[in-house]
LUMVO-725393 format. One record per residue (C-alpha): x, y, z; residue in three letters; residue number from 0. Coordinates in steps of 0.2 Angstrom, whole numbers, plus 5000, padded with zeros to 4 digits. Example, Ala and Ser with C-alpha at 12.3 -4.5 7.8 and 13.67 -1.06 7.14 Angstrom:
R    u    v    w code pos
R 5062 4978 5039  ala   0
R 5068 4995 5036  ser   1
% end
This chain:
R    u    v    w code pos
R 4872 5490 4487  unk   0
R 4878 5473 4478  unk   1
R 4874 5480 4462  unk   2
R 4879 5497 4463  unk   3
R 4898 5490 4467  unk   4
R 4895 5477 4451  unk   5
R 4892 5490 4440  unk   6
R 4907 5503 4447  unk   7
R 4917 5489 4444  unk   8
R 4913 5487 4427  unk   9
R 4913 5508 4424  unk  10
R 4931 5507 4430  unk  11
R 4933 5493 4416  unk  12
R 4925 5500 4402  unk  13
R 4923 5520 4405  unk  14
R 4933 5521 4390  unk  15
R 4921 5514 4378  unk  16
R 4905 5525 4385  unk  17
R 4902 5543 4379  unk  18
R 4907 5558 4388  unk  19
R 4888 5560 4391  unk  20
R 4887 5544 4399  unk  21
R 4901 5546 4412  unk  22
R 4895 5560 4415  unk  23
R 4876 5555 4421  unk  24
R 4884 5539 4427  unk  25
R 4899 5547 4438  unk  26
R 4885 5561 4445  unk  27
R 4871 5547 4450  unk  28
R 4884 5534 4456  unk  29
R 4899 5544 4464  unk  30
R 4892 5560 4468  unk  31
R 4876 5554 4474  unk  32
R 4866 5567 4464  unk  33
R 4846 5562 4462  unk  34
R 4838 5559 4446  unk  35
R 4828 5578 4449  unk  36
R 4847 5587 4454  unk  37
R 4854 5580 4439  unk  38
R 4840 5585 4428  unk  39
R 4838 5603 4434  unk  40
R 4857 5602 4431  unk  41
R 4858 5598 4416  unk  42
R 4840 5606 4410  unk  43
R 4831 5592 4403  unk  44
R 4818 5579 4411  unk  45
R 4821 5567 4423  unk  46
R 4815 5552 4412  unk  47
R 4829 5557 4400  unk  48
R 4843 5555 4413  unk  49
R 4835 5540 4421  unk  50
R 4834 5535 4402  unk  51
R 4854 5538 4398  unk  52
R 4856 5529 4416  unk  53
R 4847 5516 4411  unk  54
R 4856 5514 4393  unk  55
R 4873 5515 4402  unk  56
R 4872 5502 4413  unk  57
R 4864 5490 4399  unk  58
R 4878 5496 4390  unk  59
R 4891 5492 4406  unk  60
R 4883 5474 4404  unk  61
R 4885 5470 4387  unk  62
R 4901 5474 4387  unk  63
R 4905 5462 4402  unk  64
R 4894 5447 4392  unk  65
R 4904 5449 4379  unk  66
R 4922 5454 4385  unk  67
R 4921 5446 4403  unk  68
R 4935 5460 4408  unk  69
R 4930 5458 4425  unk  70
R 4926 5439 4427  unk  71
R 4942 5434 4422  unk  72
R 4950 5446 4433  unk  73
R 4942 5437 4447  unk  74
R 4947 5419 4439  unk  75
R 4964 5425 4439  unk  76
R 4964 5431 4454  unk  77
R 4960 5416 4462  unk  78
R 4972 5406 4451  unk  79
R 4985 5418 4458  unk  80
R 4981 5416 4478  unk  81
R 4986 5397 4474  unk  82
R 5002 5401 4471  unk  83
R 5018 5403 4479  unk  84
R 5021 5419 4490  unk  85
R 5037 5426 4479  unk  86
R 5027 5422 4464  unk  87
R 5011 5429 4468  unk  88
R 5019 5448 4472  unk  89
R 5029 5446 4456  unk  90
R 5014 5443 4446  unk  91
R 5003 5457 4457  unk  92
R 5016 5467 4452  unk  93
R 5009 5466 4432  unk  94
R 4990 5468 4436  unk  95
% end
């Protein structure tokens, strides 16, 4: 469960660099709870091949955190910013 919440995190972060095809198997698996076979008999192809673009998206999801760390620093900020001062921490919230 842990994971699955990781890595909608990071869709929500980097869904614009993924291919329509990509949201698509990933947005059906993940948010419409659609198996492996619904999606394959959806989309008429194997079940390998979705589980295989599943597979590529969410290495694809990683890679782009390793190397961009969107989402890590969003957390460091976000701890930097429940330091501060009340006033200051709404104006900020405001911005992110």
């Amino acid at each position: 469960m842990e994971n699955t919440i990781y890595l909608t995190i990071l869709y929500d972060y980097y869904k614009p660099l993924l291919t329509e095809k990509q949201c698509t198997y990933f947005e059906d698996y993940y948010f419409n709870n659609l198996t492996l076979s619904e999606m394959a008999e959806n989309y008429d192809i194997s079940r390998s091949a979705v589980n295989k673009q599943i597979n590529l998206t969410i290495e694809k999801l990683t890679e782009y955190e390793d190397k961009l760390n969107l989402y890590k620093n969003s957390v460091e900020i976000r701890k930097v910013i429940e330091k501060l001062p009340k006033e200051t921490k709404e104006e900020i919230e405001k911005f992110i």
